[in-house]
CHARMM-style PDB file with segment names, atoms N, HN, CA, C and O in Angstrom:
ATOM      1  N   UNK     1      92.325  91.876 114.045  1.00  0.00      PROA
ATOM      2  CA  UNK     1      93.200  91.950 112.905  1.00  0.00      PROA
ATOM      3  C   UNK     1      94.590  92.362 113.374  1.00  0.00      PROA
ATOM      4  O   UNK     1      94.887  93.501 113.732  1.00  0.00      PROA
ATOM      5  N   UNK     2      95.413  91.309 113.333  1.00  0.00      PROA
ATOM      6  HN  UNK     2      95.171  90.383 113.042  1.00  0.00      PROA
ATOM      7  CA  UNK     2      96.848  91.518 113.846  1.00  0.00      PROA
ATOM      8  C   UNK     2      97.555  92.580 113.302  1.00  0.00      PROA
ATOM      9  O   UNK     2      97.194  92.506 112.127  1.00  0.00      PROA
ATOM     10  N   UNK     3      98.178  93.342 113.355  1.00  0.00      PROA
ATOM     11  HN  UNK     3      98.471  93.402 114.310  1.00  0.00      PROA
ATOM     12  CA  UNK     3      99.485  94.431 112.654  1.00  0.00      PROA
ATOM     13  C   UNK     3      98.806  95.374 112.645  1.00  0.00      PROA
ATOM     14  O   UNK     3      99.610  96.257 112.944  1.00  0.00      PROA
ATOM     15  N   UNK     4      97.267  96.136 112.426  1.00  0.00      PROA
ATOM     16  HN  UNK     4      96.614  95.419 112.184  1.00  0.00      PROA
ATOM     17  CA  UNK     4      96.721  97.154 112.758  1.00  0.00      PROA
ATOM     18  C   UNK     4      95.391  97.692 113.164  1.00  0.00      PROA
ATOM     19  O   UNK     4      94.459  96.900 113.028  1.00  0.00      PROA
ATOM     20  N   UNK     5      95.113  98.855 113.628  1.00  0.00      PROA
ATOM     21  HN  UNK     5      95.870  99.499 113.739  1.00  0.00      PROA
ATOM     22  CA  UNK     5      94.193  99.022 114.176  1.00  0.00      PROA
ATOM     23  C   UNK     5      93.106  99.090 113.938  1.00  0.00      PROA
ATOM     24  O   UNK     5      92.952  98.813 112.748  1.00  0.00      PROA
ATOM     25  N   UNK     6      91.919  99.384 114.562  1.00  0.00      PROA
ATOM     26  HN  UNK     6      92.044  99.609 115.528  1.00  0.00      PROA
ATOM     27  CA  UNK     6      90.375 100.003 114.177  1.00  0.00      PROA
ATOM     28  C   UNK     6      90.606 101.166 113.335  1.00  0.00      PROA
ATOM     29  O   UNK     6      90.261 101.445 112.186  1.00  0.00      PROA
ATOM     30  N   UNK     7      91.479 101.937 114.481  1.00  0.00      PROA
ATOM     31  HN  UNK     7      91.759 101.710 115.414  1.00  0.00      PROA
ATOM     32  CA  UNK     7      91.445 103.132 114.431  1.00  0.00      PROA
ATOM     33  C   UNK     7      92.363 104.197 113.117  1.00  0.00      PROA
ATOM     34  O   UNK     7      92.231 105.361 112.739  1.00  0.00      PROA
ATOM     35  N   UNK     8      93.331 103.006 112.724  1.00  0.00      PROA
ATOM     36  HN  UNK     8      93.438 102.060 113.030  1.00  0.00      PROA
ATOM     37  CA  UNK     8      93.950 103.123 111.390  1.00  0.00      PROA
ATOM     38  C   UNK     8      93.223 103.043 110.656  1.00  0.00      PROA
ATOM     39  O   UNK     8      93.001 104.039 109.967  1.00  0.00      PROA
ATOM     40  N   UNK     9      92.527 101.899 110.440  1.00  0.00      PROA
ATOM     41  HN  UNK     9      92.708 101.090 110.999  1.00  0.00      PROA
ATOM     42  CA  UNK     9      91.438 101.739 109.249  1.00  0.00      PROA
ATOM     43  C   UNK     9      90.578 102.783 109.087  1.00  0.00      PROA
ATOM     44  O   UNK     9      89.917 103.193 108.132  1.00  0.00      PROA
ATOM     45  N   UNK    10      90.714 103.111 110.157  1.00  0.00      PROA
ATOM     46  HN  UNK    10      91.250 102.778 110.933  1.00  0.00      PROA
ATOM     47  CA  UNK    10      89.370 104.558 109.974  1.00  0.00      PROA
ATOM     48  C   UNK    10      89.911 105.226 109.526  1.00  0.00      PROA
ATOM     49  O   UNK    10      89.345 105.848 108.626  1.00  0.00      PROA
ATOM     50  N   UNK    11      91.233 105.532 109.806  1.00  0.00      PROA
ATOM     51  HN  UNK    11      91.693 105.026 110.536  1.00  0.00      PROA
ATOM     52  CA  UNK    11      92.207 107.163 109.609  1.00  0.00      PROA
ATOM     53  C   UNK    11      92.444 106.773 108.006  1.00  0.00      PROA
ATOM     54  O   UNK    11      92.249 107.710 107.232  1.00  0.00      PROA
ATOM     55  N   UNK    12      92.891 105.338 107.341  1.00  0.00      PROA
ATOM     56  HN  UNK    12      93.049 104.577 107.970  1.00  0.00      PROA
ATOM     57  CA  UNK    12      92.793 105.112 106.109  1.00  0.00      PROA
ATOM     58  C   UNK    12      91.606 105.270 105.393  1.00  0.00      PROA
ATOM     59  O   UNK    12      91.921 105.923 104.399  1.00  0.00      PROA
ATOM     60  N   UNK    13      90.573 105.060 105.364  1.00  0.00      PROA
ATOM     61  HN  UNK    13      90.317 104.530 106.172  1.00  0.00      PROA
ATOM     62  CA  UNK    13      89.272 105.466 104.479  1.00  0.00      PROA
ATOM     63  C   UNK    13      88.985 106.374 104.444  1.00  0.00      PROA
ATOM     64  O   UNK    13      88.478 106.740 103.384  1.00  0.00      PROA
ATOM     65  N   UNK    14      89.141 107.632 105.875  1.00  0.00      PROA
ATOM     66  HN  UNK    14      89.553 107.335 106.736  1.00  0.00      PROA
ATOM     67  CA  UNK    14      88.854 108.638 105.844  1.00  0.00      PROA
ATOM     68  C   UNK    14      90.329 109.431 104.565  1.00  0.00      PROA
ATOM     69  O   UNK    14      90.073 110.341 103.777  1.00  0.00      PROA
ATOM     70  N   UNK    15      91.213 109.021 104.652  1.00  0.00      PROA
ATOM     71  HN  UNK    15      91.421 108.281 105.292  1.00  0.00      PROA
ATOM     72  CA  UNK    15      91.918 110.029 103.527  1.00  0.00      PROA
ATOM     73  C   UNK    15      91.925 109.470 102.670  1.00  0.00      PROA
ATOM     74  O   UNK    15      92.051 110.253 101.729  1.00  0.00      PROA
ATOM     75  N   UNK    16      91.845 108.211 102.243  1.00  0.00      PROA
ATOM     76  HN  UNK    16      91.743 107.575 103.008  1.00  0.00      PROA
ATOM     77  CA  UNK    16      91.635 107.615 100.613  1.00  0.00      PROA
ATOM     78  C   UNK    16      90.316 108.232 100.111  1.00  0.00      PROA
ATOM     79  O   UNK    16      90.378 109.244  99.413  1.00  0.00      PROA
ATOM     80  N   UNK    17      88.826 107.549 100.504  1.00  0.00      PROA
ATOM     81  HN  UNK    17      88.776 106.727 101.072  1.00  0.00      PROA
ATOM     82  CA  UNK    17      87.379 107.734 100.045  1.00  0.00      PROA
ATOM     83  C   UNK    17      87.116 109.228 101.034  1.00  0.00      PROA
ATOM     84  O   UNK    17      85.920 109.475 101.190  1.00  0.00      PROA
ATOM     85  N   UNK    18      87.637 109.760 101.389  1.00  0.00      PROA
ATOM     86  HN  UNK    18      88.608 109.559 101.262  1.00  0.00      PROA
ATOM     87  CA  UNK    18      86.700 111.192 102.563  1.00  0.00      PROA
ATOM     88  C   UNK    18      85.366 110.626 102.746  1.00  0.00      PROA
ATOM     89  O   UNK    18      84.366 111.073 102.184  1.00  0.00      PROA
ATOM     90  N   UNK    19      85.374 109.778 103.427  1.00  0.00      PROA
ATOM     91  HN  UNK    19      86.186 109.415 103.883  1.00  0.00      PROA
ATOM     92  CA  UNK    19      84.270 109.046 103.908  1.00  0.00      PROA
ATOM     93  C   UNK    19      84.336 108.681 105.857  1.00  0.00      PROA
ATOM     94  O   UNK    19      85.432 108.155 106.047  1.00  0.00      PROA
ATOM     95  N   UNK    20      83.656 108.783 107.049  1.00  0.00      PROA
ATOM     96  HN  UNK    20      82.766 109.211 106.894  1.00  0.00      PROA
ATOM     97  CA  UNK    20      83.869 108.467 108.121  1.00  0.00      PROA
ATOM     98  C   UNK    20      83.143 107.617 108.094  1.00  0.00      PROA
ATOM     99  O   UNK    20      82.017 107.571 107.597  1.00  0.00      PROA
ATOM    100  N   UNK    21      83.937 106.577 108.829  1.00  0.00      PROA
ATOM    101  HN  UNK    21      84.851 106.614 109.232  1.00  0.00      PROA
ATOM    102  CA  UNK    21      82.972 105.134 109.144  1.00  0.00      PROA
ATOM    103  C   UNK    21      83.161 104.448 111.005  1.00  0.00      PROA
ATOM    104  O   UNK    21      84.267 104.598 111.525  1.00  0.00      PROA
ATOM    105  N   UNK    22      82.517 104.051 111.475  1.00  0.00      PROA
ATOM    106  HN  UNK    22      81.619 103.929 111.052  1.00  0.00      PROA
ATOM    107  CA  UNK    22      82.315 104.312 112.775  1.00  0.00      PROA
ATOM    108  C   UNK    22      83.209 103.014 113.171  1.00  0.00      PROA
ATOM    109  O   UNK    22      83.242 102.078 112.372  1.00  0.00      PROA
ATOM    110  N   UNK    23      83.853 102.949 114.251  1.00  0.00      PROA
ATOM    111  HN  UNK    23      83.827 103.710 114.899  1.00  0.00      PROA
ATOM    112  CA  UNK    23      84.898 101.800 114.455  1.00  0.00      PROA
ATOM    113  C   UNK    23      84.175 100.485 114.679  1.00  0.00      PROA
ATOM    114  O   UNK    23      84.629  99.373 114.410  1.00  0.00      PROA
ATOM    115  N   UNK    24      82.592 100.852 115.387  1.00  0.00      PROA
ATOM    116  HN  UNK    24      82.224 101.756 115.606  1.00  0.00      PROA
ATOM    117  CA  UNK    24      81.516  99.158 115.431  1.00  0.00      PROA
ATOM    118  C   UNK    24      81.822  98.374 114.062  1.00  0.00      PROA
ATOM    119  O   UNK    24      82.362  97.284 113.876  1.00  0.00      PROA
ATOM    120  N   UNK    25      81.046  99.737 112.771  1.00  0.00      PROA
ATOM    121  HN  UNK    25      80.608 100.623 112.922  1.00  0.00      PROA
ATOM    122  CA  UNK    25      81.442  99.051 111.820  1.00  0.00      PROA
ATOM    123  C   UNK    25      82.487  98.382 110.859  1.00  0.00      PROA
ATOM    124  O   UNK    25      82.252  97.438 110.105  1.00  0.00      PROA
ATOM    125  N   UNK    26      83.774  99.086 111.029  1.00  0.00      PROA
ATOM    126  HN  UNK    26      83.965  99.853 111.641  1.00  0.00      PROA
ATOM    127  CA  UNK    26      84.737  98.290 110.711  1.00  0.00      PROA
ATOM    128  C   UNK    26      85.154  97.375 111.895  1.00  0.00      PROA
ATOM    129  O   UNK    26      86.117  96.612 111.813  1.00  0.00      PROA
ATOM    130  N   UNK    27      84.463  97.481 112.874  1.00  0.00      PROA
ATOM    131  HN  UNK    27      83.681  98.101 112.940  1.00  0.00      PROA
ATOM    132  CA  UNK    27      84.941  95.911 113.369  1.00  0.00      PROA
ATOM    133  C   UNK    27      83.873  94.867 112.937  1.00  0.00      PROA
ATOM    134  O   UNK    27      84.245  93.695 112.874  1.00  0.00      PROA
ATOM    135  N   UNK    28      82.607  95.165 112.639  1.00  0.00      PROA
ATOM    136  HN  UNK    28      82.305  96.117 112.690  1.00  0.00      PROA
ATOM    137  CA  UNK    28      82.041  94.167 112.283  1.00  0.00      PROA
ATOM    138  C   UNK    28      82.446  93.818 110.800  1.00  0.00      PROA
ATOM    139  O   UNK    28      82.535  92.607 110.602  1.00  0.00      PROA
ATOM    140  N   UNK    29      82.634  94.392 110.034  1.00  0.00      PROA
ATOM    141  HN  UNK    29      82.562  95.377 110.195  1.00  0.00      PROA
ATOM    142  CA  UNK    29      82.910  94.397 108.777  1.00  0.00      PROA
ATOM    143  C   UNK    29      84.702  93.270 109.064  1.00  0.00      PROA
ATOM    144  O   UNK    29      84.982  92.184 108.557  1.00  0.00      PROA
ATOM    145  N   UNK    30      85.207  93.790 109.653  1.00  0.00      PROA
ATOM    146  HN  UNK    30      84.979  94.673 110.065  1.00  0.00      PROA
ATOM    147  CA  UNK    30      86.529  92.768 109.482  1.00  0.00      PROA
ATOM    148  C   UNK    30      86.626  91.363 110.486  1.00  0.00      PROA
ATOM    149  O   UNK    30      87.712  90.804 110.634  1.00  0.00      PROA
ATOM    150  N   UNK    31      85.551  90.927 111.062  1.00  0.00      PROA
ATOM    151  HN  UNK    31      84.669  91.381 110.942  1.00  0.00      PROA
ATOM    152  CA  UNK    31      85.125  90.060 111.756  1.00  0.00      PROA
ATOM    153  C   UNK    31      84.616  89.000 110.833  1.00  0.00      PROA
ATOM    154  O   UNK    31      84.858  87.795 110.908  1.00  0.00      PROA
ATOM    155  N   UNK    32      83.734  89.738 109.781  1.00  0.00      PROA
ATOM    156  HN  UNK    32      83.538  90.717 109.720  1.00  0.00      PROA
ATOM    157  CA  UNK    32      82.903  88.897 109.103  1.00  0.00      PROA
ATOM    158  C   UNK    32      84.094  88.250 108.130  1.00  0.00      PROA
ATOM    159  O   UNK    32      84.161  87.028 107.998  1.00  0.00      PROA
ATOM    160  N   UNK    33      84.983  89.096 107.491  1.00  0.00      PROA
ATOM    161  HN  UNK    33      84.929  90.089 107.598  1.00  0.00      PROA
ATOM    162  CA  UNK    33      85.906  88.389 106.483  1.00  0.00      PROA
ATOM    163  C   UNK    33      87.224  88.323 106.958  1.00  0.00      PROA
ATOM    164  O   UNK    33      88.034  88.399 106.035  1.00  0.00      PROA
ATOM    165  N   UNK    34      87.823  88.185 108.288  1.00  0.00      PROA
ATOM    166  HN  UNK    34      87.164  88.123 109.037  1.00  0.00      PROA
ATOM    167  CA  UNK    34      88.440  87.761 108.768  1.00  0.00      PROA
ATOM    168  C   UNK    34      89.251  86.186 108.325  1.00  0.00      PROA
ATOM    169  O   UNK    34      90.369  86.057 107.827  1.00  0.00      PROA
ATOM    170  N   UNK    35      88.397  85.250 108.650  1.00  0.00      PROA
ATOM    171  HN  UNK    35      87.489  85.354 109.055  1.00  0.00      PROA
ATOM    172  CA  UNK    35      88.657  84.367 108.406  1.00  0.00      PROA
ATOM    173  C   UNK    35      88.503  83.453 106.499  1.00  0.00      PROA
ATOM    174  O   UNK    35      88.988  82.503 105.884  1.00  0.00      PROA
ATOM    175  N   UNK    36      87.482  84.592 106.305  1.00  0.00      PROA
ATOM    176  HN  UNK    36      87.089  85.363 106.805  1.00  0.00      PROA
ATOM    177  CA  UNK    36      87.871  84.665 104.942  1.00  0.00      PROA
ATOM    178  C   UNK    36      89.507  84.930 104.040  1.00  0.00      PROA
ATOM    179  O   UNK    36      90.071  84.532 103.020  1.00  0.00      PROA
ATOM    180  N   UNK    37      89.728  85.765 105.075  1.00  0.00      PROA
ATOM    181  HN  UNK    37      89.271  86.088 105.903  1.00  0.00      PROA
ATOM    182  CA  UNK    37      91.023  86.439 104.022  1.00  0.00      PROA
ATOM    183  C   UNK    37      92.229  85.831 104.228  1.00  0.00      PROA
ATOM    184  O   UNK    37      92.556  86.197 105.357  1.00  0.00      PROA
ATOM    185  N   UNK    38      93.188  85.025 103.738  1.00  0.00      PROA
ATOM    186  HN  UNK    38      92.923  84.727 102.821  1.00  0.00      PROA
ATOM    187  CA  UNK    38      94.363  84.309 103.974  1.00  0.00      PROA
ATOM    188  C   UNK    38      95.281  85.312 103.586  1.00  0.00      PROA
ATOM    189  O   UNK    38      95.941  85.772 104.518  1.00  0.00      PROA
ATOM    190  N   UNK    39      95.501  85.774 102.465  1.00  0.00      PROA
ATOM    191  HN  UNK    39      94.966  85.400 101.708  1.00  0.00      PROA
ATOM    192  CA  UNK    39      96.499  87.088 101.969  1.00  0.00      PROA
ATOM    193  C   UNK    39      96.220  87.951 101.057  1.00  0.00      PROA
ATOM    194  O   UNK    39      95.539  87.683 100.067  1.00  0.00      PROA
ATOM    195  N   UNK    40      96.769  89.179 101.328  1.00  0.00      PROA
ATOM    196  HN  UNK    40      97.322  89.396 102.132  1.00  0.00      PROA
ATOM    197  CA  UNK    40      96.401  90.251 100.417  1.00  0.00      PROA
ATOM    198  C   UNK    40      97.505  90.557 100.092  1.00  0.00      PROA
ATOM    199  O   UNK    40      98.329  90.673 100.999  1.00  0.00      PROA
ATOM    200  N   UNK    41      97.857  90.757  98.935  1.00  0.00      PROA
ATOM    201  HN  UNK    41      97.187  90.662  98.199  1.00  0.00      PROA
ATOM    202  CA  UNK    41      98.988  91.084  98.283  1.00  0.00      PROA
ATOM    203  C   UNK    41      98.656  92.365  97.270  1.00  0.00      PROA
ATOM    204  O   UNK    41      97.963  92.376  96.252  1.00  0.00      PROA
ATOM    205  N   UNK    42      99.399  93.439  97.913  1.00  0.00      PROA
ATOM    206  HN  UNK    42      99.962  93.430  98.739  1.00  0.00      PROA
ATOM    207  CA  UNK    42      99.541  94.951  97.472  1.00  0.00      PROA
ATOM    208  C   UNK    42     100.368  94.780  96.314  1.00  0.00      PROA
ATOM    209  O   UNK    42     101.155  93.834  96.351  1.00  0.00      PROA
ATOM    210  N   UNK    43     100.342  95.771  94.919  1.00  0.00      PROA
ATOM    211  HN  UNK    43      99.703  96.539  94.888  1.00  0.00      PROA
ATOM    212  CA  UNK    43     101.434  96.431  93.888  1.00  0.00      PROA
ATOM    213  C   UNK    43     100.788  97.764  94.706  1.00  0.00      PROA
ATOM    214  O   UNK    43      99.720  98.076  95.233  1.00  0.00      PROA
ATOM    215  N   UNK    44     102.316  98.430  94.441  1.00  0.00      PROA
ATOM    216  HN  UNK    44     103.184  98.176  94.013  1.00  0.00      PROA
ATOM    217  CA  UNK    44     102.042  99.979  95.444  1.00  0.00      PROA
ATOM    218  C   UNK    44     103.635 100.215  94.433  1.00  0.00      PROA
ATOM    219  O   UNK    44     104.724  99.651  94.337  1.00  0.00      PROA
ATOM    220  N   UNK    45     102.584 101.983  93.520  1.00  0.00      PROA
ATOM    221  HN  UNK    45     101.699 102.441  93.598  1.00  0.00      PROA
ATOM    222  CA  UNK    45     103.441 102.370  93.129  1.00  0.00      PROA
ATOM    223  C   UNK    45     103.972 103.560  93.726  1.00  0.00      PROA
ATOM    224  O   UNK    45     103.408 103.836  94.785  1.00  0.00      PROA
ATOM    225  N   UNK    46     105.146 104.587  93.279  1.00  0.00      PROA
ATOM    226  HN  UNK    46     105.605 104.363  92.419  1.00  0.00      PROA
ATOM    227  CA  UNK    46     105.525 105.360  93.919  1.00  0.00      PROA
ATOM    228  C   UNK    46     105.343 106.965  93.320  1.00  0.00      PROA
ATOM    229  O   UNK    46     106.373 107.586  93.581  1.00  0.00      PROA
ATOM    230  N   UNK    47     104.458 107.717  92.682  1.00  0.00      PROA
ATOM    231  HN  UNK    47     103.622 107.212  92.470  1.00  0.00      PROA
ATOM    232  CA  UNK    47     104.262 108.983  91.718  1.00  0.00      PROA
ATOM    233  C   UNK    47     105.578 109.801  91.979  1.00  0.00      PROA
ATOM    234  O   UNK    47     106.396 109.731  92.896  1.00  0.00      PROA
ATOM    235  N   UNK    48     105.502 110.674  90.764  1.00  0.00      PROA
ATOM    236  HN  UNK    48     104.837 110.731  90.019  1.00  0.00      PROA
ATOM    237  CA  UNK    48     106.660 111.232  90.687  1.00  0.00      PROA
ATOM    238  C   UNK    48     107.546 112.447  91.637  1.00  0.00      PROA
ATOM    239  O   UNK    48     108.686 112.908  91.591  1.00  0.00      PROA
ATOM    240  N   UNK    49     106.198 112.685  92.593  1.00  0.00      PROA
ATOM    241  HN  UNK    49     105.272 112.310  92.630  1.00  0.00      PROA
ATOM    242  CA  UNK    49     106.295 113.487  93.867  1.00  0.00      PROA
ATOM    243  C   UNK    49     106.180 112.802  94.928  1.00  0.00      PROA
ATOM    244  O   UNK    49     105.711 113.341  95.931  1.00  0.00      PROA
ATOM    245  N   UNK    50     106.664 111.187  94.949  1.00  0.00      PROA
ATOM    246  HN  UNK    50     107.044 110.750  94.134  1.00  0.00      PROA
ATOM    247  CA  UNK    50     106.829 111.022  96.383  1.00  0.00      PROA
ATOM    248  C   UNK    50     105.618 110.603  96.770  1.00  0.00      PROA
ATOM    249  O   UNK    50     105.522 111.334  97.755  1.00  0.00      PROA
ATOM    250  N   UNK    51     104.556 109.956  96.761  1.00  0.00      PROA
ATOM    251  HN  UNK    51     104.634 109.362  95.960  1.00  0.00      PROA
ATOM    252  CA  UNK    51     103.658 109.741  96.906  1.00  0.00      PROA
ATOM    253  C   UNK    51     103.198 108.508  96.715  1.00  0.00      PROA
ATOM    254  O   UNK    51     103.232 108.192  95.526  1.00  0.00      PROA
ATOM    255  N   UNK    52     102.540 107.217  97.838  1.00  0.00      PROA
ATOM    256  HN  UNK    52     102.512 107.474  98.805  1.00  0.00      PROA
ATOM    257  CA  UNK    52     102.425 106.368  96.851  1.00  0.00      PROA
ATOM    258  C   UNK    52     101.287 106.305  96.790  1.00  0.00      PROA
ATOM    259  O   UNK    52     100.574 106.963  97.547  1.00  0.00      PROA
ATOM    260  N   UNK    53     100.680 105.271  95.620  1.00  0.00      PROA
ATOM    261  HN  UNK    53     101.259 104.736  95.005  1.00  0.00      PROA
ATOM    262  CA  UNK    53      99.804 104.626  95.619  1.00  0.00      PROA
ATOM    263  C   UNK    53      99.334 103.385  95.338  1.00  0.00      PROA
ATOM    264  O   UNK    53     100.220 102.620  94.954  1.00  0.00      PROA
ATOM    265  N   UNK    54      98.008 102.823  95.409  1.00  0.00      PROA
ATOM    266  HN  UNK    54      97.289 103.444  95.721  1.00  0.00      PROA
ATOM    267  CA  UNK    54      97.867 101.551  95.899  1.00  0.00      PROA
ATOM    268  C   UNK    54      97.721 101.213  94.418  1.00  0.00      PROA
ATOM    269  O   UNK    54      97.129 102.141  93.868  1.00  0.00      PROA
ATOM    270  N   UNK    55      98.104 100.023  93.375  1.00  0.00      PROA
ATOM    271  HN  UNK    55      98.585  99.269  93.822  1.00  0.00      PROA
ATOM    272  CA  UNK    55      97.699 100.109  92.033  1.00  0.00      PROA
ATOM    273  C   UNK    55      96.935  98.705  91.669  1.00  0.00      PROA
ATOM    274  O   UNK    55      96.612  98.273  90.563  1.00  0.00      PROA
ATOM    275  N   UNK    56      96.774  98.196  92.844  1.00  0.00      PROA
ATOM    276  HN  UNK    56      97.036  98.547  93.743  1.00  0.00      PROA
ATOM    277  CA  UNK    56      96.175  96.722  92.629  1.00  0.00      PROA
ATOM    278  C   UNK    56      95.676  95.953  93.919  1.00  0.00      PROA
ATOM    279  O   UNK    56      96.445  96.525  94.692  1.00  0.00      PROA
ATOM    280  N   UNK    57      94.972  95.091  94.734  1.00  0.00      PROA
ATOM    281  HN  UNK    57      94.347  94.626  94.106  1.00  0.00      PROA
ATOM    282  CA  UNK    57      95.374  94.455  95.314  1.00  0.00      PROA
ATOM    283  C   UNK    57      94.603  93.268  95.297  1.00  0.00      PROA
ATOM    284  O   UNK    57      93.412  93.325  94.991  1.00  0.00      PROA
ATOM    285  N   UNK    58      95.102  92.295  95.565  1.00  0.00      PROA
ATOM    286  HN  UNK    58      96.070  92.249  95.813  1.00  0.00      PROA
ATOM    287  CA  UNK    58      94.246  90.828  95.451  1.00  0.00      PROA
ATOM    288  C   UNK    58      94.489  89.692  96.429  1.00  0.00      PROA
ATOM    289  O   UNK    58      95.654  89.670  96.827  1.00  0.00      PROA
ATOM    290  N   UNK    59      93.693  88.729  96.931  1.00  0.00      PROA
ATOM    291  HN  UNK    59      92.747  88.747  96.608  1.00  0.00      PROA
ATOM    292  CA  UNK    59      93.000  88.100  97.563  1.00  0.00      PROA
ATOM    293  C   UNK    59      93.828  86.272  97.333  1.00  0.00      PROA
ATOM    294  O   UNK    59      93.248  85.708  96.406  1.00  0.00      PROA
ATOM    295  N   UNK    60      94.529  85.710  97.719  1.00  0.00      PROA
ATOM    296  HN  UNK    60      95.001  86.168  98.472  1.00  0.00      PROA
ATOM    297  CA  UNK    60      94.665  84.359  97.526  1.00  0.00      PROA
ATOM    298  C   UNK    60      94.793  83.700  98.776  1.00  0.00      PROA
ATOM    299  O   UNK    60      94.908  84.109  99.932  1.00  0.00      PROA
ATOM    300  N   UNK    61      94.743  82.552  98.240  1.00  0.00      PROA
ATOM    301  HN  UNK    61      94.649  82.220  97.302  1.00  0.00      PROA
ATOM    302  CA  UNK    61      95.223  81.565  99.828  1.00  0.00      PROA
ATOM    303  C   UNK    61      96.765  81.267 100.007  1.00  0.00      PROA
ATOM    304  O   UNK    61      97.296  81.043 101.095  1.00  0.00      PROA
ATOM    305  N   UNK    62      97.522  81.300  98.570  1.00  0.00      PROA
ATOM    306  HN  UNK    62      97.091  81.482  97.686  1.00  0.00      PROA
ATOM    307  CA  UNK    62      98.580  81.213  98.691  1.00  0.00      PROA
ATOM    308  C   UNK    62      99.530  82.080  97.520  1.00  0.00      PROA
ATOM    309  O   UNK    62      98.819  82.561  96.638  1.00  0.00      PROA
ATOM    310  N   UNK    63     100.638  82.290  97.402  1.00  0.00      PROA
ATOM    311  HN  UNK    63     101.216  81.899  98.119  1.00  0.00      PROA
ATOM    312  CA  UNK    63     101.149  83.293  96.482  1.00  0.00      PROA
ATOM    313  C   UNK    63     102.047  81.971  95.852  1.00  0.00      PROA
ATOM    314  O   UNK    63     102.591  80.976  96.331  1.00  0.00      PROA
ATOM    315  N   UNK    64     101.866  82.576  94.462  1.00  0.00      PROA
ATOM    316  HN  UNK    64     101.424  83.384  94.072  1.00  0.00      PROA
ATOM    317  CA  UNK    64     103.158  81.323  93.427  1.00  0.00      PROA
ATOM    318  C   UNK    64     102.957  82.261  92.078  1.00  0.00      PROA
ATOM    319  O   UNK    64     102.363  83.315  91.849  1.00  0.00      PROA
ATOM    320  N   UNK    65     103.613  81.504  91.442  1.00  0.00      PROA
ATOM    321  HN  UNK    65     104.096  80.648  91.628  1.00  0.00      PROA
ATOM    322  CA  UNK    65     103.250  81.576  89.526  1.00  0.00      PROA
ATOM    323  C   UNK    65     102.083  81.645  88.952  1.00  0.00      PROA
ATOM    324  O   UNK    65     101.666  82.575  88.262  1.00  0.00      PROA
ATOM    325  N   UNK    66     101.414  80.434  89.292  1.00  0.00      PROA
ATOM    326  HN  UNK    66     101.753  79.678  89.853  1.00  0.00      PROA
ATOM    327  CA  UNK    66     100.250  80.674  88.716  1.00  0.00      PROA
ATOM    328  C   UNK    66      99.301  82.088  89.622  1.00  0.00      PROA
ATOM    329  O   UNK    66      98.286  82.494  89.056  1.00  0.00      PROA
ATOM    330  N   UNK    67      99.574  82.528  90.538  1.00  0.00      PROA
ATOM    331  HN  UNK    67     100.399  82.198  90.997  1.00  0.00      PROA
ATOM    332  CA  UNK    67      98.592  83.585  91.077  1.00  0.00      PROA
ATOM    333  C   UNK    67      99.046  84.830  89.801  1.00  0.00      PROA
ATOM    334  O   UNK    67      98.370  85.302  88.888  1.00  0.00      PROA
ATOM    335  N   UNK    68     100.672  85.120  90.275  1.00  0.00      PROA
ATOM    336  HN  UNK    68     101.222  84.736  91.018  1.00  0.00      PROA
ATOM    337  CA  UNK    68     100.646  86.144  89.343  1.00  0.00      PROA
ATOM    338  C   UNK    68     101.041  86.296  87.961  1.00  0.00      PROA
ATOM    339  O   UNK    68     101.785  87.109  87.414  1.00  0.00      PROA
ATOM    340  N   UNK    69     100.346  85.290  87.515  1.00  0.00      PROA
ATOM    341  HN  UNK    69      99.742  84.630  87.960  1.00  0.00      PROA
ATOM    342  CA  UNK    69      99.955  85.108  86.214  1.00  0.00      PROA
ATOM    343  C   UNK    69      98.629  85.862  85.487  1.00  0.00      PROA
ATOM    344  OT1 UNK    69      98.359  85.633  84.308  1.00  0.00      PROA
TER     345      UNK     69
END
């Protein structure tokens, strides 16, 4: 997975869900839908202390009008 790591992904689940997940499995896990996934497109809002968060994210092959519709 180009732009980031195993080891991010881990450091991300572990502070979103407080959950540890072992790096085999997120590599098998992003192997399998790898080639599944063409784009993910984040809304990421910003709370009133500076903080963001994630408020949506979804799955297309391509981005237009009709997606964010």
């Amino acid at each position: 997975m180009p732009g980031i790591t195993v080891r991010e992904i881990q450091a991300h689940l572990e502070e979103m869900v407080g959950t540890e997940v072992s790096p085999s499995l997120i590599s098998s896990v992003t192997d399998a839908v790898v080639d599944e996934v063409k784009a993910v497109y984040l809304s990421i809002g910003i709370t009133m202390d500076g903080e963001k968060e994630v408020l949506g994210a979804w799955l297309a092959q391509t981005e237009g009008a009709k997606f964010w519709l």
